[in-house]
N, CA, C and O of each residue as an XYZ file, in Angstrom:
468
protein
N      36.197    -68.430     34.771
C      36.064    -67.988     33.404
C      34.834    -68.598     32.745
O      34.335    -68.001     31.791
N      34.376    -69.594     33.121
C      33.070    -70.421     32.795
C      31.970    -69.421     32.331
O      31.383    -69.314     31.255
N      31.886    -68.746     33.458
C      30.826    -67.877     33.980
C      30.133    -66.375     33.189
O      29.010    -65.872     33.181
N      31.569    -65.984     32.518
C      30.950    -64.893     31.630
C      31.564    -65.030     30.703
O      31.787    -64.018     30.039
N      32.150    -66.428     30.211
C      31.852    -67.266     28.899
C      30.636    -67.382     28.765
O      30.222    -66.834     27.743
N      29.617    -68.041     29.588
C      28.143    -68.340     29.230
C      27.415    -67.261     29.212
O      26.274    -67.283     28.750
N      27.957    -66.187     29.702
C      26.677    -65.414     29.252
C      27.164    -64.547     28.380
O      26.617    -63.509     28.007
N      28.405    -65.055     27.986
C      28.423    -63.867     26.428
C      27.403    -65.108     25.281
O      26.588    -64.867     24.390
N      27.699    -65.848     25.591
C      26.929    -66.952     24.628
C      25.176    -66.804     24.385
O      24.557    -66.842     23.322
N      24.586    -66.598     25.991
C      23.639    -65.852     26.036
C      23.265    -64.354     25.119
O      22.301    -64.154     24.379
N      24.232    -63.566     25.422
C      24.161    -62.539     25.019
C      24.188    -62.761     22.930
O      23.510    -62.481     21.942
N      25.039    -63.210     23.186
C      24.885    -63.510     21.278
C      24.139    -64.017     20.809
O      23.998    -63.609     19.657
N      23.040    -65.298     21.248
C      22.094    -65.534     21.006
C      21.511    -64.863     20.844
O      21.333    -64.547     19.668
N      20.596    -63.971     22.186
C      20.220    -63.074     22.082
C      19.859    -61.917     20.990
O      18.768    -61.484     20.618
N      21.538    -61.499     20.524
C      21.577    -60.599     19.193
C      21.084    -61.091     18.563
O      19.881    -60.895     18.388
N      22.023    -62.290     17.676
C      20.947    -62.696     16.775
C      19.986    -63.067     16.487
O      19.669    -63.081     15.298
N      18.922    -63.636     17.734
C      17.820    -63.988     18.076
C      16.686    -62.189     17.213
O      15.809    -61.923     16.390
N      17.547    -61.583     18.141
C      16.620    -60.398     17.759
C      16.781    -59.476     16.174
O      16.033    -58.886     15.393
N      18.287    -59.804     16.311
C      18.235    -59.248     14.797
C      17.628    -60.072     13.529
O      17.555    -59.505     12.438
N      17.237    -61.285     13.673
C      17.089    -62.265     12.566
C      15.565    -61.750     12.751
O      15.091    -61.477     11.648
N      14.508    -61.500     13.985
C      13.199    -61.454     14.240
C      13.012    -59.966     13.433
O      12.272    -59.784     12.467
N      13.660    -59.210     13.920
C      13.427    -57.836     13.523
C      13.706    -57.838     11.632
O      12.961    -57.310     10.806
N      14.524    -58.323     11.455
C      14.676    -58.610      9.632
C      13.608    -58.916      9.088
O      12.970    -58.363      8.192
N      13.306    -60.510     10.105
C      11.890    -60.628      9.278
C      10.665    -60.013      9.286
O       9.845    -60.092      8.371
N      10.515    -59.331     10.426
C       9.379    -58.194     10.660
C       9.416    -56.983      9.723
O       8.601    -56.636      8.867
N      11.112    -56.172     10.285
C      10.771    -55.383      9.053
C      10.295    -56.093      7.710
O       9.374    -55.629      7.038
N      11.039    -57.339      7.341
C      10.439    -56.949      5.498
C       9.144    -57.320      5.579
O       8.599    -56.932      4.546
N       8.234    -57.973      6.408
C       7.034    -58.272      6.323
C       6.052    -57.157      6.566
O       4.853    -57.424      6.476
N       6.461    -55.860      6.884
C       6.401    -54.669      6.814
C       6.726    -53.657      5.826
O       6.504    -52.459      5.996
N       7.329    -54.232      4.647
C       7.872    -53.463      4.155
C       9.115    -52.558      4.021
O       9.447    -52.050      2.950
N       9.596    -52.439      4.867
C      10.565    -51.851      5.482
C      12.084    -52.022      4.849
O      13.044    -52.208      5.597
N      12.203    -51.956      3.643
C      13.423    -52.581      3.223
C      14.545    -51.697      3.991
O      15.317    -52.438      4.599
N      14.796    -50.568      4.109
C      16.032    -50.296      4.998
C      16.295    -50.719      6.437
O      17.303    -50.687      7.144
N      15.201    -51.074      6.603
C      15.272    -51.677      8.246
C      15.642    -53.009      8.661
O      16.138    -53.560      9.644
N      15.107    -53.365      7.275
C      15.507    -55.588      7.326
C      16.690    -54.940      6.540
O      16.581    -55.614      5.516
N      17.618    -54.206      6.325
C      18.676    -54.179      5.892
C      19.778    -53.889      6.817
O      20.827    -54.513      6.980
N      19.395    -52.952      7.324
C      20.184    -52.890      8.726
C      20.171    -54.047      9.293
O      21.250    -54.623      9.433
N      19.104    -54.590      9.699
C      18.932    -55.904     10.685
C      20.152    -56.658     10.578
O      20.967    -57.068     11.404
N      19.996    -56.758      8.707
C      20.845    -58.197      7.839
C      22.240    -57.500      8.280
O      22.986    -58.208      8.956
N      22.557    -56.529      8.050
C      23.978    -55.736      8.499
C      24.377    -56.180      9.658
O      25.450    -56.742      9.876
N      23.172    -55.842     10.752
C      24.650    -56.485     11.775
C      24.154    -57.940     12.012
O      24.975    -58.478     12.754
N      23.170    -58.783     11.695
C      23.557    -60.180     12.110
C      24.567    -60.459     10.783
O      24.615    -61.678     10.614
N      25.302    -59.823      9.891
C      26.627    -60.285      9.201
C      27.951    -59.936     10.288
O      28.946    -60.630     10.496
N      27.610    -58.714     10.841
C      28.433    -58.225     11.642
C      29.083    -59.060     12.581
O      30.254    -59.415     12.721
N      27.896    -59.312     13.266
C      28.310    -60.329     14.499
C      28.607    -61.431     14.196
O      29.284    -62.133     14.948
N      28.080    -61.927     12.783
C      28.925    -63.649     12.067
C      30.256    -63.192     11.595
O      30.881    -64.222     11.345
N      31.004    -62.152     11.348
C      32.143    -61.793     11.168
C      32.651    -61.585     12.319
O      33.825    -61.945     12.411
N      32.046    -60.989     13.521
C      32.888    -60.695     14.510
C      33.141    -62.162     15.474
O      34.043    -62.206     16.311
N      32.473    -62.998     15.289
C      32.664    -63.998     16.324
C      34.492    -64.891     15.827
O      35.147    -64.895     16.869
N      34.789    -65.123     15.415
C      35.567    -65.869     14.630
C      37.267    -65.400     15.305
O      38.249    -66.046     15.668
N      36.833    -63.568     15.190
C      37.700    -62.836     15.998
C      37.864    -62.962     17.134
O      38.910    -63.066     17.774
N      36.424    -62.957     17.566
C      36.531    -62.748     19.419
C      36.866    -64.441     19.437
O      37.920    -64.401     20.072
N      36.648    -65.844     19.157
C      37.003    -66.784     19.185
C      38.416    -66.618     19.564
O      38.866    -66.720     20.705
N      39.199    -66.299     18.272
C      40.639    -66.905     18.365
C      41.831    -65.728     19.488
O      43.052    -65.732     19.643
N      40.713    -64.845     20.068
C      40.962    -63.764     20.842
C      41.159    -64.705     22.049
O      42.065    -64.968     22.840
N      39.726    -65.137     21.792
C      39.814    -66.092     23.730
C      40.672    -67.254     23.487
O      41.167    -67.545     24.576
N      41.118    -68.123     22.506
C      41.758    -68.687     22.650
C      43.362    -68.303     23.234
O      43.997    -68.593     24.248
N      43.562    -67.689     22.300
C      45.080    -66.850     22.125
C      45.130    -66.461     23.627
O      46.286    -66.298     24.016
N      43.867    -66.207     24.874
C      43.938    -65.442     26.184
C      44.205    -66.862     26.204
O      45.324    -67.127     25.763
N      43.491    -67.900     26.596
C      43.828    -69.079     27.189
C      45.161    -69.787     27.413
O      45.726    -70.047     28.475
N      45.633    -70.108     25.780
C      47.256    -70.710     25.435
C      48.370    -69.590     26.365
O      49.380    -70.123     26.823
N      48.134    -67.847     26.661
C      48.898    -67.717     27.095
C      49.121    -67.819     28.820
O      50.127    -67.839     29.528
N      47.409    -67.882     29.143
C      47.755    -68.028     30.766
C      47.654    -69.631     31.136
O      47.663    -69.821     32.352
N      47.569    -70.717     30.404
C      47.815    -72.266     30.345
C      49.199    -72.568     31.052
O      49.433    -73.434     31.895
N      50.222    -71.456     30.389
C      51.664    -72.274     30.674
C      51.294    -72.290     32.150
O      51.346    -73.317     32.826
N      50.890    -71.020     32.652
C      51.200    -70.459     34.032
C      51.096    -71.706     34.815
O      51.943    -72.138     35.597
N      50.102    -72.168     34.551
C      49.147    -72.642     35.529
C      49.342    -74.063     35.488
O      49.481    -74.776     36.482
N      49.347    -74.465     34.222
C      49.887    -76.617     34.015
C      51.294    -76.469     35.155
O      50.928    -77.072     36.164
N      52.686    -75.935     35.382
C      53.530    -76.812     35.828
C      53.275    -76.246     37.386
O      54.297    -76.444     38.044
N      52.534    -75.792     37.940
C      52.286    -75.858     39.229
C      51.161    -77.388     39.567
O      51.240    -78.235     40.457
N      50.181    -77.231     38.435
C      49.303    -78.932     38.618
C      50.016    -79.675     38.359
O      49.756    -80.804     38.775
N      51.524    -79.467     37.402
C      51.872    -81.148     37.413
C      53.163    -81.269     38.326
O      54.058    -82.034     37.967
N      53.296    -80.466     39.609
C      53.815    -80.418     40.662
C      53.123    -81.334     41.431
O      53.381    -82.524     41.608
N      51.985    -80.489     41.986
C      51.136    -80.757     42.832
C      50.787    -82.824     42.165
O      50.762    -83.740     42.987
N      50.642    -82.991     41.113
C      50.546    -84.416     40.680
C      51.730    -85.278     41.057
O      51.661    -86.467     41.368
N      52.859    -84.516     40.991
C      54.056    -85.366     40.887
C      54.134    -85.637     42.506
O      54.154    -86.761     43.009
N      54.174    -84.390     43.231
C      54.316    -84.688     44.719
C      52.927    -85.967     45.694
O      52.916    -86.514     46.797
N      51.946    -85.933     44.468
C      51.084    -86.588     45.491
C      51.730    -88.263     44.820
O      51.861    -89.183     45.627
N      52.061    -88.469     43.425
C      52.263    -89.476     42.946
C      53.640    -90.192     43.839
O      53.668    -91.349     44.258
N      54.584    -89.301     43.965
C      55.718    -89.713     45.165
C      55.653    -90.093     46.158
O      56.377    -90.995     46.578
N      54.307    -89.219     47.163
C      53.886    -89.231     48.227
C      53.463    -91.110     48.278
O      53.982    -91.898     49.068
N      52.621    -91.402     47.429
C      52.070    -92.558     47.322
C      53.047    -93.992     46.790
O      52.960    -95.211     46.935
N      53.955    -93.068     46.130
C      54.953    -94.364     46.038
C      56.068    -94.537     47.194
O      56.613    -95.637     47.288
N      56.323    -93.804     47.815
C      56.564    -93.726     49.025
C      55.764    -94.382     50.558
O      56.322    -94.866     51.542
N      54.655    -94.228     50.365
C      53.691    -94.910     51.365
C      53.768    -96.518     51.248
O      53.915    -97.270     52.211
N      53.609    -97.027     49.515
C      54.031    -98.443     49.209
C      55.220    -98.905     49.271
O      55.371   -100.118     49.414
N      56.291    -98.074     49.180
C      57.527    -98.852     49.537
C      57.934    -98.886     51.417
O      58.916    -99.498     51.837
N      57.178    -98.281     52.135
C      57.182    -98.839     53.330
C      56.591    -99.641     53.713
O      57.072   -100.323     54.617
N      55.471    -99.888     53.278
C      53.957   -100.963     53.258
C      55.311   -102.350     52.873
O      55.430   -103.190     53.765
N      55.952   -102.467     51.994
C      56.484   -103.277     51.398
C      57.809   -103.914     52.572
O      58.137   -105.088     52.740
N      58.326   -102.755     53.201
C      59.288   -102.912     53.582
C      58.919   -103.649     54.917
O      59.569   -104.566     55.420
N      57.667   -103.048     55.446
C      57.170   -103.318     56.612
C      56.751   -105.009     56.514
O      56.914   -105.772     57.466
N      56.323   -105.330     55.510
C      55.415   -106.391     55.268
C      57.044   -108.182     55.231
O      56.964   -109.371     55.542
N      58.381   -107.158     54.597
C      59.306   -107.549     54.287
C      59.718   -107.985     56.169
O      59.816   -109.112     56.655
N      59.805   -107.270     56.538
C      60.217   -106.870     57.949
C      59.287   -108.270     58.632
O      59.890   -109.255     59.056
N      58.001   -108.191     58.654
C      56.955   -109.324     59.379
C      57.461   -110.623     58.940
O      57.520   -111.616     59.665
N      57.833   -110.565     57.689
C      58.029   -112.135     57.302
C      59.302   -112.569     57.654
O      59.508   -113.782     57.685
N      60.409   -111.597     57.991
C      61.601   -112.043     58.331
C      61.174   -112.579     60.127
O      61.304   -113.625     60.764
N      60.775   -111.577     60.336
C      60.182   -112.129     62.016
C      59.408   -113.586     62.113
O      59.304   -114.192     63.180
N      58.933   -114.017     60.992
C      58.345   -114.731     61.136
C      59.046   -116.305     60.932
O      58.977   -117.375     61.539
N      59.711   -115.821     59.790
C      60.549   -117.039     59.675
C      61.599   -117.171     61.009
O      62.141   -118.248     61.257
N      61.775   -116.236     61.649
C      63.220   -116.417     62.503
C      62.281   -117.145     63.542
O      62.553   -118.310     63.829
N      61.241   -116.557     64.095
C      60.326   -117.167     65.382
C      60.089   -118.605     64.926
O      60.046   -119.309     65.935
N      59.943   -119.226     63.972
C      59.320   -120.318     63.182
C      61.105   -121.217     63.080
O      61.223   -122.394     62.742
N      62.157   -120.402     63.419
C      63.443   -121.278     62.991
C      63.745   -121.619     61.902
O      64.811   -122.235     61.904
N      63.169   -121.474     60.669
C      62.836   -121.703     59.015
C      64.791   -120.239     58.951
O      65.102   -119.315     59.703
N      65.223   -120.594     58.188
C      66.341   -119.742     57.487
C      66.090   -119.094     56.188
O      65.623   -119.689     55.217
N      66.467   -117.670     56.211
C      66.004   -117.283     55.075
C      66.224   -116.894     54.088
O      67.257   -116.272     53.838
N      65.395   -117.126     53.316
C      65.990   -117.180     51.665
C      67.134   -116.473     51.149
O      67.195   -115.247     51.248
N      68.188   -117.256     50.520
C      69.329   -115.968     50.251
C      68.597   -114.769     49.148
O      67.539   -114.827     48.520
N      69.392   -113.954     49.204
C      69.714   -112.513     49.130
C      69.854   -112.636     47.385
O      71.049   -112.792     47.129
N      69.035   -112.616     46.140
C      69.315   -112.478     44.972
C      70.513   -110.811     44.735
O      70.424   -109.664     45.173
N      71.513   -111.514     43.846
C      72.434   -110.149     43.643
C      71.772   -109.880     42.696
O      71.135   -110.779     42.147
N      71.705   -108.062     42.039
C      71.380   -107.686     41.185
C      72.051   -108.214     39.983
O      73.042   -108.894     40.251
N      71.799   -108.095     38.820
C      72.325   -108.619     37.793
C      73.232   -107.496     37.125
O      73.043   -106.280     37.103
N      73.959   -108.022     36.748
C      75.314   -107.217     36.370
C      74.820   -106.459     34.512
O      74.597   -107.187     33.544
N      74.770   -105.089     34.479
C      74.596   -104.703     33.266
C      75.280   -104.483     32.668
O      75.005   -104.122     31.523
């Protein structure tokens, strides 16, 4: 969507680029119906933007839902994935030190009970 977002942006420049040039040409010409037209539609297009704005917004907010709870899937599963990887890292690491104390003859630390809520 980036993509011909920017070149409507282009493109409106553009307009008004040319309608503001042509205004001032016509009246420096004389031309009062022509720098009048000009002035007509660069009002036009300062009235019409405001519309097409809350147009593209209003497109956005409705295809947003679609699309956030599949990314905050995809977030949640990698965030699990990874807390999962550390609680074996942990368990494993738990695991070495019990080996270690038993090879070493050292006894090991009792067992804290959870605390009663």
């Amino acid at each position: 969507m980036a993509r011909p977002s920017r070149l409507w942006q282009v493109a409106a420049a553009l307009y008004v680029f040319i309608n503001a040039a042509g205004a001032v040409f016509a009246g420096m010409q004389g031309e009062r119906m022509h720098m009048d037209v000009h002035i007509g539609l660069l009002l036009l297009g300062f009235a019409a933007y405001p519309i097409w704005r809350r147009a593209q917004l209003t497109r956005q907010q409705r295809q947003q839902p679609a699309q956030l709870p599949e990314q905050r899937i995809d977030y949640l599963q990698q965030s699990v994935d990874a807390i999962a990887l550390e609680v074996e890292r942990i368990g494993e690491a738990q695991r070495f030190a019990d080996k270690l104390r038993s090879e070493q003859g050292e006894t090991p630390p009792p067992k804290k009970s959870p605390p009663e809520v």
